[in-house]
C-alpha positions in Angstrom: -2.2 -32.5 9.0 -4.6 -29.5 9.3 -8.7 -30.2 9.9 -9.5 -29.4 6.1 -12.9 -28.9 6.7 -12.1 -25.9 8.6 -9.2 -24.1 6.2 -9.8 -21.2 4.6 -7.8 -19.1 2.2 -8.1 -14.8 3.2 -6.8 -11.8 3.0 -7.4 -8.2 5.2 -5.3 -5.0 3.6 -5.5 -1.8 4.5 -7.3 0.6 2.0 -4.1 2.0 1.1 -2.6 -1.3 0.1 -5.8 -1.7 -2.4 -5.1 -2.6 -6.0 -1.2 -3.1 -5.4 -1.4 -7.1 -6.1 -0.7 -7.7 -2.2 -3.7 -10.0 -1.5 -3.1 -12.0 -5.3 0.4 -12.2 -3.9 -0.4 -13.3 -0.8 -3.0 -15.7 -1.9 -0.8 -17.3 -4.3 2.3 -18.3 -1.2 -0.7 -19.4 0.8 -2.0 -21.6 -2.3 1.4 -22.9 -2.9 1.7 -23.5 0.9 -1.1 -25.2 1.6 -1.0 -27.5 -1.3 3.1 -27.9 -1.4 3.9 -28.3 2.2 0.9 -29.3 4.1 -0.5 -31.3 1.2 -4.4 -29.9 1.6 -6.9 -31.0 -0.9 -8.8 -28.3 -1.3 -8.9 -24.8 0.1 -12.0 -22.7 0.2 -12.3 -18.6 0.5 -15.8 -16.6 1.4 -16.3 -12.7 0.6 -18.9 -11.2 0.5 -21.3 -11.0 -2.2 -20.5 -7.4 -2.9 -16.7 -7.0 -2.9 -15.7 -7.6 -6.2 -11.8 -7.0 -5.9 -11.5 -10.1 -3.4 -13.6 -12.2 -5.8 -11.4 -11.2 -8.8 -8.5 -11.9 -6.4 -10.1 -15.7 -6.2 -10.4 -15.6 -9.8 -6.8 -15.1 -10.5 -6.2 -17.8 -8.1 -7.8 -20.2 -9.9 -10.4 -20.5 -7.2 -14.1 -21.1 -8.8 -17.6 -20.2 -7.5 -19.2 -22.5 -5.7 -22.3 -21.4 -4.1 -23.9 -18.3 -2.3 -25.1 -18.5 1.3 -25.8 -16.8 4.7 -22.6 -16.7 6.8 -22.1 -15.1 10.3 -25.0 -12.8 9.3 -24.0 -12.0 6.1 -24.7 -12.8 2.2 -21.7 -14.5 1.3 -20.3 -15.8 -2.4 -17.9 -19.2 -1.7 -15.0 -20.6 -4.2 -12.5 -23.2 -4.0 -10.2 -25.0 -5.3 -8.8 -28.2 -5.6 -4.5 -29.5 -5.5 -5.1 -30.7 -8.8 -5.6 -27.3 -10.0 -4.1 -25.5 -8.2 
C-alpha cells in the first residue's frame, strides 16, 4: 500500500487543454483509483492560492479546503478528501 502521507491528487494541462473538463476528468479516475483499487484514506491536492480553475476542479471533486500555507516558496491553498466521501 502507498505511504499516504505523501499522496497527492494533481493535474498539469497545457493552456490549450484549459476549460475542456480534462483535469475534472482526470481527477475523478485518479479519485476512483486511489480509493477503489489502492484503498487510500484520504487524498490531498495543493494549488496555489491564486489559480482558481484548479480550485473549482477540487471543488467538483468533492475535495474541501483545508488550510492555507507556505509551500516550496509559495502561498498555497490545501483540500482533501476522505473514502467516505469520495
Amino acid at each position: 500500500m502507498a505511504d499516504e502521507s505523501r499522496v497527492e491528487l494533481g493535474w498539469l494541462l497545457a493552456r490549450r487543454a484549459w476549460g475542456k473538463g480534462y483535469a475534472t476528468e482526470g481527477g475523478r479516475a485518479g479519485l476512483d483509483y486511489a480509493f477503489g483499487r489502492l484503498e487510500m484514506a484520504r487524498l490531498i491536492s495543493i494549488a496555489l492560492v491564486a489559480n482558481r480553475r484548479s480550485r473549482r476542479v477540487m471543488e467538483k471533486l468533492g475535495l474541501s479546503l483545508q488550510g492555507r500555507t507556505h509551500w516550496k516558496g509559495s502561498d498555497v491553498v490545501w483540500y482533501a478528501i476522505d473514502r467516505e466521501d469520495g
